[in-house]
PADREN-755985 format. One record per residue: residue in three letters; x, y, z of N, C-alpha, C in turn. Coordinates in steps of 0.02 Angstrom, whole numbers, padded with zeros to 5 digits, always signed. Example, Ala and Ser with C-alpha at 12.3 -4.5 7.8 and 13.67 -1.06 7.14 Angstrom:
// PADREN-755985
Ala+00660-00284+00390+00615-00225+00390+00660-00165+00390;Ser+00642-00112+00354+00684-00053+00357+00645+00002+00394;
This chain:
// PADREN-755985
Unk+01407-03756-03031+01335-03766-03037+01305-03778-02968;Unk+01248-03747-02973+01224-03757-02887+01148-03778-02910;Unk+01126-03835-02883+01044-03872-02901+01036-03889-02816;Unk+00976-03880-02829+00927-03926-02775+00973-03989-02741;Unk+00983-04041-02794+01032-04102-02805+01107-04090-02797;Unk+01123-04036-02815+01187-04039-02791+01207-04012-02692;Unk+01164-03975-02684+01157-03955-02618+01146-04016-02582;Unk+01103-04063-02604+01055-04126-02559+01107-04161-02556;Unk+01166-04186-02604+01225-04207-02613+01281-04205-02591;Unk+01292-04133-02603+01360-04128-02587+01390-04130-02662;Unk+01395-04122-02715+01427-04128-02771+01445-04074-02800;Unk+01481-04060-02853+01474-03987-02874+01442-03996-02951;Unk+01438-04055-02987+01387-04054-03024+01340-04100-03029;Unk+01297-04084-03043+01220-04135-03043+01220-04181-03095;Unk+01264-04221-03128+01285-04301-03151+01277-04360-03107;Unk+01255-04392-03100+01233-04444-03072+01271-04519-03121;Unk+01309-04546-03116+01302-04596-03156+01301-04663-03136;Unk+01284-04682-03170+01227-04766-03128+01294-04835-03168;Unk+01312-04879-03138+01378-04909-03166+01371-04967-03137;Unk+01389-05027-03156+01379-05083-03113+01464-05094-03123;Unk+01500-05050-03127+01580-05057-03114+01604-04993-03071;Unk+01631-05022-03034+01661-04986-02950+01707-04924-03003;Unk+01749-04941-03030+01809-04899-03071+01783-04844-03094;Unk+01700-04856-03148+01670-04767-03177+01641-04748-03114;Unk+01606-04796-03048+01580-04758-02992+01619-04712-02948;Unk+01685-04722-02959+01744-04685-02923+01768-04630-02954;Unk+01788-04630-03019+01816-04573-03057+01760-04534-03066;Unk+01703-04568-03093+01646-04475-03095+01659-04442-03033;Unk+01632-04485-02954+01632-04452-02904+01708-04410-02897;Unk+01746-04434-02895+01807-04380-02890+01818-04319-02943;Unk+01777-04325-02992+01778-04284-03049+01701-04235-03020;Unk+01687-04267-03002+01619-04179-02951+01563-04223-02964;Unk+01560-04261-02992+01486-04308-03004+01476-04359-02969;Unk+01430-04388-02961+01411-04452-02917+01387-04512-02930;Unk+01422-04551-02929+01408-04620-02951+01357-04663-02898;Unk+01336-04703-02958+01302-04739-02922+01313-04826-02915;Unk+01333-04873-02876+01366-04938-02881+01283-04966-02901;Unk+01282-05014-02982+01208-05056-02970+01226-05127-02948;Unk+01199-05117-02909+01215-05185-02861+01162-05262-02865;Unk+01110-05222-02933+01088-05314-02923+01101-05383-02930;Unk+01151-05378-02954+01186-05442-02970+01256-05460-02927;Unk+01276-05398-02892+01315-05438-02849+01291-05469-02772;Unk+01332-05517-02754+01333-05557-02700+01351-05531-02634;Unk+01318-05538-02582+01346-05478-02523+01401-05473-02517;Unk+01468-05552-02531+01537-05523-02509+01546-05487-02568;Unk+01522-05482-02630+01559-05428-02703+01513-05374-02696;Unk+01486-05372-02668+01481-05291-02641+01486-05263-02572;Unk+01515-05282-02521+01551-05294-02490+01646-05265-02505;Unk+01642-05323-02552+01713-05289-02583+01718-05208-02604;Unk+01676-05222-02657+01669-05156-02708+01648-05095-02679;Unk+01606-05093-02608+01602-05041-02580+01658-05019-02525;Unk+01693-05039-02496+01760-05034-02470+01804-05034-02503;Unk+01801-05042-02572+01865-05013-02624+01845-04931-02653;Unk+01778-04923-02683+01762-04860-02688+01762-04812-02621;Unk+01741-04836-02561+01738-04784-02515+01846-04750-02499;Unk+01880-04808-02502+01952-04814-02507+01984-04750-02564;Unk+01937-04767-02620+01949-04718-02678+01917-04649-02698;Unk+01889-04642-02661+01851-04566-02667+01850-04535-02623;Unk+01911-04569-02557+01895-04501-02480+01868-04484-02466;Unk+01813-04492-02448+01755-04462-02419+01718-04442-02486;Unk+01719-04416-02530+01667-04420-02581+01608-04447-02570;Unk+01562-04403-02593+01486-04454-02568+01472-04503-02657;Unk+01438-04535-02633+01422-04589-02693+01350-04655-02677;Unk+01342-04700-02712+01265-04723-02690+01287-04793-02703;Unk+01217-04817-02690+01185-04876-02732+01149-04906-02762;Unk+01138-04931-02806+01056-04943-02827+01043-05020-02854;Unk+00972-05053-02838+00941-05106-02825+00881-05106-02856;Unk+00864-05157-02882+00788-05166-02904+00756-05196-02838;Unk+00690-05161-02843+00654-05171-02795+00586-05172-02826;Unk+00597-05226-02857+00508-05230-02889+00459-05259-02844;Unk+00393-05222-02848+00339-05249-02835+00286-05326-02860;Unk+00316-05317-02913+00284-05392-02963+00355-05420-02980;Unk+00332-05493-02978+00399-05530-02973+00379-05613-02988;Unk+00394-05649-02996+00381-05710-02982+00416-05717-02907;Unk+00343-05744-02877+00355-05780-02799+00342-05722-02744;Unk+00333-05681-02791+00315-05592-02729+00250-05619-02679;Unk+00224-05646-02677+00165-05674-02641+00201-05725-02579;Unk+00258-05759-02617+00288-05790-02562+00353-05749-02522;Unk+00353-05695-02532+00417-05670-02519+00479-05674-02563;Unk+00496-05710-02628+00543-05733-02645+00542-05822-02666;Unk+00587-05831-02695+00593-05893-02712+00681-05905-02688;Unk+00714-05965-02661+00770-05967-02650+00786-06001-02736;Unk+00838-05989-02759+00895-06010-02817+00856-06083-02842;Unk+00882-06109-02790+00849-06189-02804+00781-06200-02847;Unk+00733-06141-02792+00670-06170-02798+00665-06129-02874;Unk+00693-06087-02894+00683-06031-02954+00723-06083-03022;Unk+00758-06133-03006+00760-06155-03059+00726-06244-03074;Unk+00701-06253-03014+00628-06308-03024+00579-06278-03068;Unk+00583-06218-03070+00505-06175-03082+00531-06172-03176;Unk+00570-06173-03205+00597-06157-03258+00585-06210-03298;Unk+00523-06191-03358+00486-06252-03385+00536-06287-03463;Unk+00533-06350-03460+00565-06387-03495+00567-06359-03573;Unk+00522-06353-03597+00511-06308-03665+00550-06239-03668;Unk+00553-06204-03628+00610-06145-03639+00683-06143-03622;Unk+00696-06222-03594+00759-06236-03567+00787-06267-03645;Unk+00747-06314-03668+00746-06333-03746+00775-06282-03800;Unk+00732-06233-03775+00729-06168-03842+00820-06123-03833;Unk+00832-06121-03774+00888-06087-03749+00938-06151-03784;Unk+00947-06220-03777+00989-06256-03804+00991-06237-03864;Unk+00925-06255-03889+00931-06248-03973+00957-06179-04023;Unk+00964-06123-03968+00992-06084-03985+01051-06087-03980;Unk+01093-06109-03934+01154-06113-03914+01200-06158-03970;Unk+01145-06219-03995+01162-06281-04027+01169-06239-04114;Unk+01119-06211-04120+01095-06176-04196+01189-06118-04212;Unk+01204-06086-04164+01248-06048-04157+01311-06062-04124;Unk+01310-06143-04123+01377-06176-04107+01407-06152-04053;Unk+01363-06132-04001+01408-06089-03938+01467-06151-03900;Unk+01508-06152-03881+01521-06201-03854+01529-06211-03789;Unk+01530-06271-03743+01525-06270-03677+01589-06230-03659;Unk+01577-06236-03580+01621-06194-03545+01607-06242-03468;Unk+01676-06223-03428+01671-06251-03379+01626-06236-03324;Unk+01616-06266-03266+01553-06234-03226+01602-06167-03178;Unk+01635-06166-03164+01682-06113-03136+01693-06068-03167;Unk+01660-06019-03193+01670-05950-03222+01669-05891-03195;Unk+01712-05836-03209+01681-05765-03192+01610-05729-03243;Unk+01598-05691-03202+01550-05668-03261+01596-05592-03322;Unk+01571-05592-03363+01611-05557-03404+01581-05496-03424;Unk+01633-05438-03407+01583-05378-03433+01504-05359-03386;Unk+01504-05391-03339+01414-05393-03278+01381-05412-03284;Unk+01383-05456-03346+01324-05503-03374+01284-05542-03289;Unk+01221-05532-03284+01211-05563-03229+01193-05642-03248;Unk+01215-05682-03173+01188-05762-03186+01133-05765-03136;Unk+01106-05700-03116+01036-05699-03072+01025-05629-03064;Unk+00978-05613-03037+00954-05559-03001+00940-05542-02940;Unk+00941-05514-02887+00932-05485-02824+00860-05450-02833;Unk+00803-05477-02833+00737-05444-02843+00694-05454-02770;Unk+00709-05495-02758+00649-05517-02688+00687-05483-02617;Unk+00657-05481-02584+00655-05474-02499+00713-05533-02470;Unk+00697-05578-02510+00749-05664-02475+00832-05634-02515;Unk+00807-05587-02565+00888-05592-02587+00922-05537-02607;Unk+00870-05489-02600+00904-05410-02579+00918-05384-02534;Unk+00894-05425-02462+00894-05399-02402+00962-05399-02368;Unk+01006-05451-02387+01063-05452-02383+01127-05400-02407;Unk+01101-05386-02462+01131-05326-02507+01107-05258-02459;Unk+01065-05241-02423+01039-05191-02404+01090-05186-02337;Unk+01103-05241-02302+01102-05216-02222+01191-05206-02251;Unk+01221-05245-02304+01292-05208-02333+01304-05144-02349;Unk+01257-05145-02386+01240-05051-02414+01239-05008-02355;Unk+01189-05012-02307+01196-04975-02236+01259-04981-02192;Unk+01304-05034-02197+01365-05023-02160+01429-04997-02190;Unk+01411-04958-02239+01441-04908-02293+01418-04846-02282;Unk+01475-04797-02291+01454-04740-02308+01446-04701-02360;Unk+01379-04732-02372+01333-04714-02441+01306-04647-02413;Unk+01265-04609-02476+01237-04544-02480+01168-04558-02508;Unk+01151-04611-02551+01100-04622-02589+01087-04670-02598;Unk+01025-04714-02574+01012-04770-02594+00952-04772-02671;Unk+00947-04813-02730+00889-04789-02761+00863-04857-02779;Unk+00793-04861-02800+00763-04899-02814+00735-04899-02891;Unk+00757-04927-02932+00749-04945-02994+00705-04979-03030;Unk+00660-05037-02994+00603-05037-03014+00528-05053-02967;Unk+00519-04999-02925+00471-04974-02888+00486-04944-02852;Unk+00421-04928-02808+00428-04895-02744+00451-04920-02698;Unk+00491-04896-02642+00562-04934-02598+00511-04964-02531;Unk+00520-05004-02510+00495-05030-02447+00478-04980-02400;Unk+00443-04969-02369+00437-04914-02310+00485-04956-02262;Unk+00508-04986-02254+00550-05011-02188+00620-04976-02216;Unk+00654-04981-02276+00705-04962-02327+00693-04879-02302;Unk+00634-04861-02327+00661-04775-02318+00657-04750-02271;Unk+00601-04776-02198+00633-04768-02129+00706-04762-02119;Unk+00732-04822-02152+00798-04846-02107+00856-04803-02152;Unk+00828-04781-02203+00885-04752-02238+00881-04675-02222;Unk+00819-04657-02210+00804-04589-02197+00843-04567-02099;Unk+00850-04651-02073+00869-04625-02004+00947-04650-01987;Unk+00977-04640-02038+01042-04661-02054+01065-04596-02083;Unk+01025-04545-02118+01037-04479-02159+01058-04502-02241;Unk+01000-04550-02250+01041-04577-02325+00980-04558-02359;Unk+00980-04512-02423+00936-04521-02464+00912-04581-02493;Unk+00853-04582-02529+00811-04632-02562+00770-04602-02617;Unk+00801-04619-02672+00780-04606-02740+00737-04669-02776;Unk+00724-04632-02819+00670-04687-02867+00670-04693-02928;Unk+00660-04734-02970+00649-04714-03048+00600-04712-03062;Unk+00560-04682-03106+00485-04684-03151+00491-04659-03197;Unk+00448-04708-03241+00448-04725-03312+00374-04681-03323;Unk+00343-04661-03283+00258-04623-03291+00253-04564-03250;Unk+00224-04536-03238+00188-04489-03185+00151-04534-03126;Unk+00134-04586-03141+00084-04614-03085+00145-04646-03048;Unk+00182-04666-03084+00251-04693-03040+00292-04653-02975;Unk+00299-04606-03015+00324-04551-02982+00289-04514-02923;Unk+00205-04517-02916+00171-04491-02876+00184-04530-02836;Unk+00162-04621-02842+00180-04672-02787+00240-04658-02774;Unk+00291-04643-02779+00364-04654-02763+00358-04608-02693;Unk+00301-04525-02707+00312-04486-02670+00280-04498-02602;Unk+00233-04534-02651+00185-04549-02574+00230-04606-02546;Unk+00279-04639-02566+00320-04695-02526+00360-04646-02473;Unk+00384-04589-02493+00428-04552-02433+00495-04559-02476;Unk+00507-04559-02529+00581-04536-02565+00579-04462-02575;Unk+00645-04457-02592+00672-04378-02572+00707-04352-02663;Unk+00720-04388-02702+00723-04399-02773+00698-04430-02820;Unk+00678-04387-02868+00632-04448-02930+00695-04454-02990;Unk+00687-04490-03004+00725-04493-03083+00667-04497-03152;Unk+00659-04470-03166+00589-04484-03207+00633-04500-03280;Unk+00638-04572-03293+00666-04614-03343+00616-04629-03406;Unk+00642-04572-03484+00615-04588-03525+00657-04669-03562;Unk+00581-04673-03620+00585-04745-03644+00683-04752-03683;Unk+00703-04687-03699+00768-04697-03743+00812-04733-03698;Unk+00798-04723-03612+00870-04749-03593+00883-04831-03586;Unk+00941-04839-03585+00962-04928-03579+00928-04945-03514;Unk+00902-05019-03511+00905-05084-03445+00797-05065-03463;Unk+00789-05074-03393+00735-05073-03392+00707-04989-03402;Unk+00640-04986-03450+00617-04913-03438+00563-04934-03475;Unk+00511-04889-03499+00445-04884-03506+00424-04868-03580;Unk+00389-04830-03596+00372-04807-03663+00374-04733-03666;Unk+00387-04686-03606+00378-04620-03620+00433-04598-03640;Unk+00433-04565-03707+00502-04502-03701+00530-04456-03665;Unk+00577-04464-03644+00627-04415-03591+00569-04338-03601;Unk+00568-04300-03676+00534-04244-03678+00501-04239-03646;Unk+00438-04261-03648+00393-04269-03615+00385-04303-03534;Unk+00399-04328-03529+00407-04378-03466+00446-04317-03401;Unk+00487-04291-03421+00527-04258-03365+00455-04178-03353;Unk+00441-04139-03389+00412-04106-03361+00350-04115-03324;Unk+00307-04165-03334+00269-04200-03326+00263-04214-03249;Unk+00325-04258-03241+00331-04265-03163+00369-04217-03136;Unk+00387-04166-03149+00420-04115-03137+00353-04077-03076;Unk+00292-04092-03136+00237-04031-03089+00194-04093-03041;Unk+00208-04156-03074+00176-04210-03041+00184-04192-02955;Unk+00238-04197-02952+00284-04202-02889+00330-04146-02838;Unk+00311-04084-02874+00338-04027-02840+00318-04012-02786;Unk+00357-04007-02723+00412-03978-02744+00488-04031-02746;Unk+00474-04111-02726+00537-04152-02721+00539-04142-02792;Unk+00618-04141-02787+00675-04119-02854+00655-04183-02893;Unk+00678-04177-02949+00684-04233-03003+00746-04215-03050;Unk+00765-04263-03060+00830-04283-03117+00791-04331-03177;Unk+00840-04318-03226+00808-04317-03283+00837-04387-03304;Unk+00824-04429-03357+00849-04489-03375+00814-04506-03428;Unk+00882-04547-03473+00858-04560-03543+00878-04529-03600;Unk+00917-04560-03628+00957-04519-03678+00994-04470-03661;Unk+01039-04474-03616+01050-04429-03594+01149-04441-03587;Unk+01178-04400-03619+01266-04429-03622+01302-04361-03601;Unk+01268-04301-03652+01317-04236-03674+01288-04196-03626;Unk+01325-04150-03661+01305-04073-03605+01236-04041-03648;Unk+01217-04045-03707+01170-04006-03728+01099-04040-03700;Unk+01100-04114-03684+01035-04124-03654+01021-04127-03604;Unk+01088-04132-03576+01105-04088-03508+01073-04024-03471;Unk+01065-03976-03519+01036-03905-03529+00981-03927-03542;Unk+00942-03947-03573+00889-03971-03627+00848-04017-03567;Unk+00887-04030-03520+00838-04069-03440+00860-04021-03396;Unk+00886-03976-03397+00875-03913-03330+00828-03878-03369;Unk+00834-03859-03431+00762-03815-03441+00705-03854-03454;Unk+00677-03889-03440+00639-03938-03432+00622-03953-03352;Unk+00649-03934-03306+00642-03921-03242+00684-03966-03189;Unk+00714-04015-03218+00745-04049-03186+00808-04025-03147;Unk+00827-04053-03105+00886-04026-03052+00951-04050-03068;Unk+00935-04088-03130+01016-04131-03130+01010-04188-03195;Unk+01056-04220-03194+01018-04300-03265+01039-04352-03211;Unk+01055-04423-03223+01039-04479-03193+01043-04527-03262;Unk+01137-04533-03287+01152-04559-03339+01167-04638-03326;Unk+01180-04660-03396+01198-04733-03365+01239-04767-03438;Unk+01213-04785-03505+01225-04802-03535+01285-04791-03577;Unk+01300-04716-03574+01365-04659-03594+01421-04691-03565;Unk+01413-04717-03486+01481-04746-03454+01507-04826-03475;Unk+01462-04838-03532+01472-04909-03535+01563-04896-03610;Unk+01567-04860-03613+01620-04858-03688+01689-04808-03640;Unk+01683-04804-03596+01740-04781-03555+01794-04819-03532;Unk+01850-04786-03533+01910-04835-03524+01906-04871-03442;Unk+01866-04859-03407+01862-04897-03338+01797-04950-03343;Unk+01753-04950-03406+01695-04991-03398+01745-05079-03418;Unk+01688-05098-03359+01701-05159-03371+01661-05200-03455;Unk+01629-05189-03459+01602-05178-03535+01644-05257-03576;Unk+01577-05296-03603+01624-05339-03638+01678-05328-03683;Unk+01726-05342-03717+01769-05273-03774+01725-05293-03820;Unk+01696-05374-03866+01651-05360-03919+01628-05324-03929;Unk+01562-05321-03866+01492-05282-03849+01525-05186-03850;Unk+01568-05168-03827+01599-05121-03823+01614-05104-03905;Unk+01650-05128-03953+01660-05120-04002+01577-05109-04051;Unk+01544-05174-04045+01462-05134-04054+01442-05095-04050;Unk+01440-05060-03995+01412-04989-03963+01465-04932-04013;Unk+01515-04947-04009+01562-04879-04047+01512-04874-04112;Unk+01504-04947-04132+01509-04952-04199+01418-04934-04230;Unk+01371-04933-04179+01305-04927-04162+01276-04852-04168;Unk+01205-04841-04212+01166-04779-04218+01127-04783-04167;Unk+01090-04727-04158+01022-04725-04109+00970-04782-04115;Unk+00960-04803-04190+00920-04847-04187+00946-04936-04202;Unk+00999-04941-04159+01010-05009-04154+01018-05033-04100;Unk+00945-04999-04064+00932-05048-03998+00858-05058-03984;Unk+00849-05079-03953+00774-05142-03955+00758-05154-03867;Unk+00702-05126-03857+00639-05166-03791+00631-05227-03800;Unk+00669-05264-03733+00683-05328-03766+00666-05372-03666;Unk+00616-05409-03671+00613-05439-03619+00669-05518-03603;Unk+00692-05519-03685+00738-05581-03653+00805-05585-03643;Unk+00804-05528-03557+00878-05543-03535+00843-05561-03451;Unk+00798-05518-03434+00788-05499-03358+00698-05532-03365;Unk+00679-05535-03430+00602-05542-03406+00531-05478-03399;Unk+00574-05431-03393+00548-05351-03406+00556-05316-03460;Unk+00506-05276-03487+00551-05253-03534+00618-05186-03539;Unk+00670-05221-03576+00735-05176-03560+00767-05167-03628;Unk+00767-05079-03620+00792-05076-03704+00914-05123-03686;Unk+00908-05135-03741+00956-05170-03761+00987-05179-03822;Unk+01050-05188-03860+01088-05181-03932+01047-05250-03957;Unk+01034-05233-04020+00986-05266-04070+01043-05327-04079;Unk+01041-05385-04077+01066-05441-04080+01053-05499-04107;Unk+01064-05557-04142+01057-05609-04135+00995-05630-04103;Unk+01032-05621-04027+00995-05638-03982+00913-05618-03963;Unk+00912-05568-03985+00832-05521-03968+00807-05549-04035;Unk+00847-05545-04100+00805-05573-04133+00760-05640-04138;Unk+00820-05674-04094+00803-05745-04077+00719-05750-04051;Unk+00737-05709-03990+00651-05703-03947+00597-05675-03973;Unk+00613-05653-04031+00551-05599-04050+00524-05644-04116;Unk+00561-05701-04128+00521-05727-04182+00459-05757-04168;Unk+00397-05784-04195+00335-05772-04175+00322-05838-04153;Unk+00368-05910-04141+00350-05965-04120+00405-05955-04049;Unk+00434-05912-04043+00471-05912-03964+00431-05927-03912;Unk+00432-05939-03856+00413-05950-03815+00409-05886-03772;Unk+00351-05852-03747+00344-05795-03704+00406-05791-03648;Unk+00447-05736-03653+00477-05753-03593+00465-05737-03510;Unk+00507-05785-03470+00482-05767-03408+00465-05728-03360;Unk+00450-05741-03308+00438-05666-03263+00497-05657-03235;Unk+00507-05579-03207+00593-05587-03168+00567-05633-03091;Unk+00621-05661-03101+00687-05682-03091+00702-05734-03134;Unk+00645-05759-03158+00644-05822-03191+00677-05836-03267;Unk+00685-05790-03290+00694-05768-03368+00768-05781-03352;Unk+00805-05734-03297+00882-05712-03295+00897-05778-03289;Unk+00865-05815-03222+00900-05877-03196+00917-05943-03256;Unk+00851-05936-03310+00852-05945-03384+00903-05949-03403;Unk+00925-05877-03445+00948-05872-03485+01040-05876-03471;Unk+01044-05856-03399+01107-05830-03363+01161-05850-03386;Unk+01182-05934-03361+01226-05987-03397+01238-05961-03482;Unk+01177-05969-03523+01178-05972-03589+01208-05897-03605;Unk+01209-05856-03587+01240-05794-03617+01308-05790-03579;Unk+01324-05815-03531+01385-05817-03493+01436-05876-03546;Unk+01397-05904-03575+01432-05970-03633+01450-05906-03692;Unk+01389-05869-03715+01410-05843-03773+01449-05793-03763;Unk+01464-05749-03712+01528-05699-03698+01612-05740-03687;Unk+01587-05788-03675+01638-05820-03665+01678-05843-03725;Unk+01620-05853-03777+01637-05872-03854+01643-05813-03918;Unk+01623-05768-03894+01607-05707-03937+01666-05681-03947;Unk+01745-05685-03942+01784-05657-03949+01812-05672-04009;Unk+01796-05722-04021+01800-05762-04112+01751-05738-04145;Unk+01800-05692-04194+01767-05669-04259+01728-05709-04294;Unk+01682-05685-04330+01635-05729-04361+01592-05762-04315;Unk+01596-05783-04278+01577-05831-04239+01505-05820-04216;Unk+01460-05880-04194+01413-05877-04185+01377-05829-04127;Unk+01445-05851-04077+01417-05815-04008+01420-05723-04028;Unk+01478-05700-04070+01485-05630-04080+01425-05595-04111;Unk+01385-05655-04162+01318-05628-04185+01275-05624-04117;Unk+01261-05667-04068+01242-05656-04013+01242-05591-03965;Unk+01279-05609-03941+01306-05567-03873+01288-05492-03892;Unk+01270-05481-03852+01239-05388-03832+01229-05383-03759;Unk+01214-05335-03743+01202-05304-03668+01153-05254-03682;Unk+01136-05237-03610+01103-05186-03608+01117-05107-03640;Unk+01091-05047-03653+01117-04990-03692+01048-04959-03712;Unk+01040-04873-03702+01007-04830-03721+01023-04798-03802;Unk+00973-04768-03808+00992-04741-03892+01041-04693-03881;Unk+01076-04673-03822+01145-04634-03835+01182-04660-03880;Unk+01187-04716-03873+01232-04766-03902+01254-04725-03973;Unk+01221-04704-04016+01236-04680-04064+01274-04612-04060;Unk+01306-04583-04015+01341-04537-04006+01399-04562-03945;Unk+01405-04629-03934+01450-04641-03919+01499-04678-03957;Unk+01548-04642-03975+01585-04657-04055+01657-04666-04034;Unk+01658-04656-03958+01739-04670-03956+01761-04678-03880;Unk+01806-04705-03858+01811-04732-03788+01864-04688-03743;Unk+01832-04656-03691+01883-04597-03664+01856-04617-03589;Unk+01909-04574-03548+01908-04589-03460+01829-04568-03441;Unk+01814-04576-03385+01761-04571-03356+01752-04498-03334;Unk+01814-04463-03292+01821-04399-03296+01802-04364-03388;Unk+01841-04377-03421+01840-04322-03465+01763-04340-03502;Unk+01730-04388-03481+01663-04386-03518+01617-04337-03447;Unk+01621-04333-03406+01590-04268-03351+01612-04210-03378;Unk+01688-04199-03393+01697-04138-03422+01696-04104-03455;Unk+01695-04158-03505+01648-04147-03592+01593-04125-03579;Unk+01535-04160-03526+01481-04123-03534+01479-04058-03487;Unk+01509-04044-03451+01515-03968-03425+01530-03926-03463;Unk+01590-03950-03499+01573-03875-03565+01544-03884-03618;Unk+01532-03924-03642+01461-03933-03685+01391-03900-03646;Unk+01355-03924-03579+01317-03880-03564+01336-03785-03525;Unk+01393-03791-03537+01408-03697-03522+01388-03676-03593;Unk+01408-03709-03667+01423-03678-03725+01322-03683-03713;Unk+01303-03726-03713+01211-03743-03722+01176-03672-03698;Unk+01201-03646-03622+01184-03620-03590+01198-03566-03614;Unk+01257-03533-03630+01259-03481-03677+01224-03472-03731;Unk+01227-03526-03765+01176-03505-03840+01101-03491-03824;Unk+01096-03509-03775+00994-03492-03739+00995-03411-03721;Unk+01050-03404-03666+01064-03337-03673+01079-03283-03715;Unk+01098-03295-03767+01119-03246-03831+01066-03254-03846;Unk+01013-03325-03878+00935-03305-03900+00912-03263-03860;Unk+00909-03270-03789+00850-03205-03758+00871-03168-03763;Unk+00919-03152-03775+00972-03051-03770+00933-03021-03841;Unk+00932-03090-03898+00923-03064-03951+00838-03035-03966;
């Protein structure tokens, strides 16, 4: 396959997959696709680590990273909030509501020394005070792609990435997103319909990809959102896109770090058992219908917070219930979910990271053929 994206790359197919585990970021890339490390939740030495183990594992392979870089934030006026000051700010009534959930569902304590399980974050990397650190790591790597996930990237960011020879991609959830992205000076759009997992918007992939397709021509765009197999694969190149820009598909693979509950969910999960759900991050982010979402959405909850404030929230308390969720029946197992797109419902079974790229290569050759036999006909 030869795209716009694969040339700008270096790849031989235009898969992109977005992973906050080093293991699927390595095997796509060695399998012709390109991973992407999401790095908001790790700490400069764990990504640090994780990028000197993937660069170790893919030989020169090109591969990325990606960061939220929001514009609205709690404390964006101040630059950031340090840890400390982000959990002074965290009002007594929703600290209440998070117990009483924990208490209602018998979660039980846990020690203060934990790993996190499966990527569950216990914060976020959103501000200038605490992404900037993650950035000057990222640049002393040999990355190919840096992207920005929720806004337009700093002009100091795409200077410095543009004079390093590193692309700078973007996500958008609109057309108006996507225009700002262009006028920021990025070199890739991802134009992310509402189906896919984490944070995304209300537009459908259908719609949404051609849209910014003419928004923004002639910079390429990749497609996102519902997006696993090879037929929608096809179904976003004829639609104009240069490539997809997956994410949720890699979560049921034998290298995802993936909670195993939450993993067993997802096998066990249709298209419609996931939910826009602001109470993990504070934004809204589609996510597996849970306990937990149900918890927030009942009509005396408490609004939840703005990011960073929500994560720093909730962080501890879902790091308790993964920790407890491995007991059947159990309260925390009604709980616990993660993030996840409506692929989910066609992800029915757990295979390598390679053979899910290769699955969709001949799934979109067979796509691509059947378009061709219609026009012959």
């Amino acid at each position: 396959m030869r795209t716009r994206v694969c040339e700008m790359l270096g790849i031989e197919f235009p898969i992109l997959a977005f992973s906050h585990c080093r293991d699927v970021v390595a095997e796509v890339t060695k399998a012709g696709g390109f991973g992407v490390l999401g790095a908001v939740a790790h700490t400069p030495e764990q990504l640090e680590i994780d990028l000197a183990w993937i660069e170790e594992h893919v030989a020169g392979k090109p591969f990325g990273v990606d960061l939220l870089l929001p514009s609205k934030f709690a404390g964006a006026a101040e630059g950031g909030f340090t840890r400390e000051q982000i959990m002074e700010l965290l009002p007594p009534e929703h600290q209440e509501f998070v117990e009483d959930i924990l208490r209602r569902y018998e979660v039980p304590e846990m020690s203060d020394d934990v790993e996190m399980v499966g990527g569950m974050p216990r914060g976020l990397n959103v501000s200038p005070l605490s992404y900037g650190p993650l950035i000057e790591v990222a640049f002393a790597h040999d990355i190919k792609l840096i992207a920005s996930a929720l806004g337009a990237p700093p002009p100091d960011l795409v200077a410095r990435a543009h004079g390093q020879g590193v692309l700078v991609a973007a996500l958008a959830g609109a057309k108006s997103h996507a225009v700002r992205h262009v006028a920021a000076g990025v070199d890739l759009i991802i134009a992310q319909g509402t189906e896919a997992g984490g944070h995304t918007g209300e537009i459908a992939t259908m719609v949404l990809v051609p849209e910014v397709v003419d928004a923004v021509a002639p910079v390429p765009v990749l497609a996102a959102g519902g997006i696993g197999r090879g037929r929608q694969m096809a179904a976003a190149i004829a639609l104009g896109a240069e490539g997809v820009w997956t994410g949720s598909v890699w979560l049921t693979t034998d290298e995802a770090e993936t909670h195993p509950v939450v993993k067993q969910k997802y096998l066990a999960a249709g298209s419609s058992d996931t939910i826009r759900s602001r109470s993990i991050t504070g934004k809204p982010a589609r996510m597996l219908k849970s306990a937990w979402t149900e918890e927030w959405a009942r009509e005396d909850t408490p609004e939840p917070l703005m990011m960073p404030l929500q994560t720093a929230l909730v962080g501890e308390a879902l790091l308790r219930v993964q920790r407890a969720a491995f007991r059947e029946g159990s309260g925390a197992e009604k709980l616990v979910n993660y993030f996840v797109g409506q692929i989910v419902g066609s992800m029915d079974r757990v295979k390598p990271a390679r053979q899910v790229v290769l699955d969709m290569i001949d799934e979109f050759i067979d796509a691509a053929q059947h378009v061709t036999e219609v026009m012959g006909e």
